[in-house]
N, C-alpha and C positions, 0 to 999 in steps of 0.2 A: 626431376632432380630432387634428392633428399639432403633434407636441412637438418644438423644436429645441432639443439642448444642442451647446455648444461643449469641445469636447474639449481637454487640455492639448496633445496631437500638432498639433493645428491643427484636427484632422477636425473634421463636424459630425456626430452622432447624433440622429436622426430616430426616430419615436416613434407609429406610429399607432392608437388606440383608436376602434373606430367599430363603432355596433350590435354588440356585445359581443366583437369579433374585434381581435385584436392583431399587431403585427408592425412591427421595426425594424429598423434599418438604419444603416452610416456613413457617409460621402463625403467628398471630397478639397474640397468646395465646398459653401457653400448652398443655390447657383440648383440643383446637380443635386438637392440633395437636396429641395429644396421641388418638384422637378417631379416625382420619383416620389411624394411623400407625396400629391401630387394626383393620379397614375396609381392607386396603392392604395385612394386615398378613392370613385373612381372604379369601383372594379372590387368592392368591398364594396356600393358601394351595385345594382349590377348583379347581385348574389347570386355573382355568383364567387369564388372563394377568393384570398385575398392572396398571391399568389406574389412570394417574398422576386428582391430584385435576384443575389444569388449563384445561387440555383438555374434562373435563365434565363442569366446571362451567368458559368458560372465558368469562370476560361479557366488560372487556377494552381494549386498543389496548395493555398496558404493561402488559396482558396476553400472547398476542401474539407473542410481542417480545420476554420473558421467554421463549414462547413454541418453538420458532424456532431455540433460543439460545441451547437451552436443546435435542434439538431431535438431530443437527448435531453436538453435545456433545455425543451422546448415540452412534452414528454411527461413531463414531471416527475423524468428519470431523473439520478439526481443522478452526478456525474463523481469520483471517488476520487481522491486525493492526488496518487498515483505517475501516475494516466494522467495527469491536469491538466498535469504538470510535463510529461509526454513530448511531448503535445499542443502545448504552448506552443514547447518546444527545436525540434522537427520544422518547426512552423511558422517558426521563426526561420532553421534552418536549408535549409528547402526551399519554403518559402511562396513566393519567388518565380518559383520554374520555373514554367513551362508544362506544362501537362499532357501535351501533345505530347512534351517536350523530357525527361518523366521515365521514358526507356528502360533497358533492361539495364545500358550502360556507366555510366548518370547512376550508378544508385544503387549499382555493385559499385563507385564511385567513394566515393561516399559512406561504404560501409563502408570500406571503405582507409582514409581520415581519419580515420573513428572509431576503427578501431584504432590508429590512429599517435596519436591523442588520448589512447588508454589505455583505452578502451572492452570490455570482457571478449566473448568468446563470448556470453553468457548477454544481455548488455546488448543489443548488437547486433543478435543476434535478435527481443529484446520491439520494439524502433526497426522492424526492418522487419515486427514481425505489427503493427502500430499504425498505419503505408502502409498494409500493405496491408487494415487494418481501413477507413481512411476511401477508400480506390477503391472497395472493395467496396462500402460502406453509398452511395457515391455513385448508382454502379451500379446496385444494386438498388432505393433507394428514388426515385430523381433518374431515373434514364435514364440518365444522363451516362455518355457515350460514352468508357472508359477499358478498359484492359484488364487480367488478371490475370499477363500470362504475362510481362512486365520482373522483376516482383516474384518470382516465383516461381524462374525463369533464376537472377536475381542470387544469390537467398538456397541455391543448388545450387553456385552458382560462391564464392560464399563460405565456404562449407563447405567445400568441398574444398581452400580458401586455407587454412581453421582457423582463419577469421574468425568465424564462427559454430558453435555447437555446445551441448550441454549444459556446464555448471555441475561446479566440482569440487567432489562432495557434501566437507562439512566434516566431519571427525572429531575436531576437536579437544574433548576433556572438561579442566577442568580438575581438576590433583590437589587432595587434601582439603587439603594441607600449602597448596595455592595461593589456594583458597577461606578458610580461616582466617586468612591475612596477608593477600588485602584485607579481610575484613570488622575484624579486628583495629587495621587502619590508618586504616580508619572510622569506628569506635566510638571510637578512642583520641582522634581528633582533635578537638578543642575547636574550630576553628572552620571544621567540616564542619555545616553547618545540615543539610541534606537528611542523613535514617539513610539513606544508602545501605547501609549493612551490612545493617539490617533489610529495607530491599528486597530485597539479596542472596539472602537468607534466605527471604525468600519468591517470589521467583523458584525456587529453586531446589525450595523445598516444592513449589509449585502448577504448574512447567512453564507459568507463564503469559507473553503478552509484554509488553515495558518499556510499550506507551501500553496495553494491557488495565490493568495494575497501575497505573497513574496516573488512570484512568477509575472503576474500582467505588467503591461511595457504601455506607456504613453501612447501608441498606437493604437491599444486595443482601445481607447478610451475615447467616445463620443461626446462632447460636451453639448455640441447640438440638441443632438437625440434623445439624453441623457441613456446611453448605452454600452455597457461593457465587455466585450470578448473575454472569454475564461478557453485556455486554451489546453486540448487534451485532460479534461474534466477528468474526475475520475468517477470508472467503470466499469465494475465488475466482469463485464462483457466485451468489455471495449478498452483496450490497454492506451491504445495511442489513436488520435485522430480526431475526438469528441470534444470538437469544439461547440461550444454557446455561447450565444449571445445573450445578456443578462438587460433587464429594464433595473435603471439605476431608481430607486424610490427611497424617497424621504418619511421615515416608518416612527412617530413620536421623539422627533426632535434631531435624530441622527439624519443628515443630508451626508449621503456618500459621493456626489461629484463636489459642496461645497470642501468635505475633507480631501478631496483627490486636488481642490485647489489650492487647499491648505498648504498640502505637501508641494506644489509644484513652486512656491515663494520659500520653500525651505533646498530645496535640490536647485532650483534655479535653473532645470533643463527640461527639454522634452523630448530626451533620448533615454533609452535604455529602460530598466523596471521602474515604477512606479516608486513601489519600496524598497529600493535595494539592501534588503538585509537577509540576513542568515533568519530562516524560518523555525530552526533549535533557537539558535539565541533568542528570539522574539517569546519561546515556549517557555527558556528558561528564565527570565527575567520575569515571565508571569508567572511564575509558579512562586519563585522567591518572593516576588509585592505580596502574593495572599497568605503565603508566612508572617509575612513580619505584619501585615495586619491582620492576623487572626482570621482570614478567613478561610474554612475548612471545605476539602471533595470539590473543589471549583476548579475545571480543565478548560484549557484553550475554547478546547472544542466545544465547551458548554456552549460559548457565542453565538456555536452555529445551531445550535437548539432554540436559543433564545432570541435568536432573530427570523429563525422557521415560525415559531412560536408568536411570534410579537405579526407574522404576516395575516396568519391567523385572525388574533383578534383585532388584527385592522378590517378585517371581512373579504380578506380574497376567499375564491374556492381554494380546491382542491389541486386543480389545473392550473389557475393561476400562481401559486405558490411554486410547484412544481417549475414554471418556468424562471422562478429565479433560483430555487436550490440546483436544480438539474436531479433532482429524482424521477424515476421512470415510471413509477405507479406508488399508490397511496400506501399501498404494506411497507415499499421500500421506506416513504417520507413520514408513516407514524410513528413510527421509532423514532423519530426527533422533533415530537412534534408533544407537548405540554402544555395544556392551555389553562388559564388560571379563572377557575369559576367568576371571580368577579368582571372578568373580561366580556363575559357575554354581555352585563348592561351596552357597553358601548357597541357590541355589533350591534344591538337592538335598535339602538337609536341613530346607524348610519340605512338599517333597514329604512326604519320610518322614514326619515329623510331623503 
């Protein structure tokens, strides 16, 4: 049976469930779209499989993002924040080419703009591995007749513009002097609702990041053990499911179950998250404290450098560290990882010891 809704763009979306097989679809028109849901009903009932209108007729690349959108839709695979967004821009911005028309000069074009936009090395390059992910998946799973080698050219000729490249790993730790005036300016303030300070505080204990800390739930929290659940970590590899358990440690003054009991005399419950706040607001409240105190290049996320950092010079390995960040090998956890020469006296002296 075919469903038609009417779309605020104008389209109509077509809808067909028959003998337990599904498959939809949009169009510029009704008539077209009531002639396919009958081409579909048609070919279900013949035992054929319902082959969507984009994968017989895709002739632009905003076919293709549709079609890759829609297939790890069919197959249950859920689509993460950051692709979604890229997905969507890509399409906006390249959805109408023709597949033909998206050669070498189109997309070293395209990078140009994006750099003239403000677009980073790093940015740049995730835009063209995300092309060139949906030709590929077209490719291989479709037939669709496209090639690798525009994409490939472009992203060689952009490199050597300095269009594309690696990322300038971040170094910045903040000083203690800097970490105690925001949290100072937090805790002082009377009409700061959100403890950012206490988040502070526990960023910097646990090397955890700003939406992990706005996600864990009283549950995950061991007071016992002193042990933390972090739940569907995130994983380049691993979208959903990568859960860890975290050893809660007291790393130069920061106790992160004494701040977890901080908060639980401030909630007065042990239902639901921990933190229950909005994980932007928490980002944006810290970004305005180190305005108005002058302090300059300091991101949330530094916390979690600086508390990778601070495990460091307390003398874990490499391994050990690892099990509280939840990084999978030391390439991935050098990048966040800054250790400040005069820190080695004190591994020296927990060696001796």
């Amino acid at each position: 049976m075919a469903t038609f809704t009417k779309l605020k763009s104008g389209s109509w979306r077509v809808q067909v469930r028959r003998k337990g097989k599904y498959v939809n679809e949009s169009f510029l028109r009704r008539r077209d779209a009531e002639e396919w849901a009958l081409d579909i009903e048609r070919r279900i009932d013949r035992g054929e499989s319902p082959t969507k209108r984009v994968r017989r007729d895709a002739k632009t690349f905003g076919d293709l993002v549709r079609l890759h959108r829609d297939d790890l839709r069919d197959v249950g695979r859920q689509i993460g924040r950051s692709k979604s967004a890229s997905l969507v821009f890509l399409e906006r911005r390249l959805g109408t080419c023709k597949l033909g028309g998206l050669d070498r000069e189109r997309l070293i074009q395209f990078g140009r703009d994006r750099a003239k936009e403000g677009a980073g090395p790093v940015t740049l390059g995730i835009d063209l591995g995300y092309i060139k992910t949906i030709l590929s998946h077209a490719a291989a799973v479709h037939g669709v007749q496209v090639s690798m080698e525009p994409i490939d050219l472009a992203r060689i000729a952009l490199g050597r513009l300095g269009l594309v490249g690696k990322g300038t790993e971040r170094d910045r730790r903040p000083t203690q002097d800097e970490i105690d005036r925001i949290i100072a300016s937090f805790d002082n303030n009377p009409r700061q609702h959100i403890p950012v300070g206490r988040i502070v505080r526990f960023a910097i204990a646990t090397a955890m990041r700003q939406d992990e800390i706005s996600r864990i739930r009283w549950e995950d929290f061991d007071p016992a053990e002193k042990m933390l659940l972090i739940r569907d970590r995130k994983d380049p590899r691993k979208k959903s499911g990568n859960n860890q358990r975290i050893p809660l440690l007291t790393i130069r003054d920061y106790d992160p179950c004494a701040i977890i009991e901080e908060q639980r005399s401030i909630s007065r419950t042990s239902e639901g998250r921990i933190f229950p706040y909005n994980g932007k607001s928490v980002g944006t409240a810290f970004r305005r404290q180190c305005r108005e105190l002058k302090i300059e290049d300091l991101h949330f996320h530094d916390l979690r450098h600086e508390g990778t950092s601070r495990l460091f010079e307390a003398g874990f390995s490499i391994e050990q560290v690892a099990l509280v960040t939840g990084h999978k090998d030391w390439k991935m956890l050098r990048r966040y990882t800054h250790l400040r020469p005069e820190a080695l006296h004190g591994i020296s002296v927990i060696r001796a010891a």
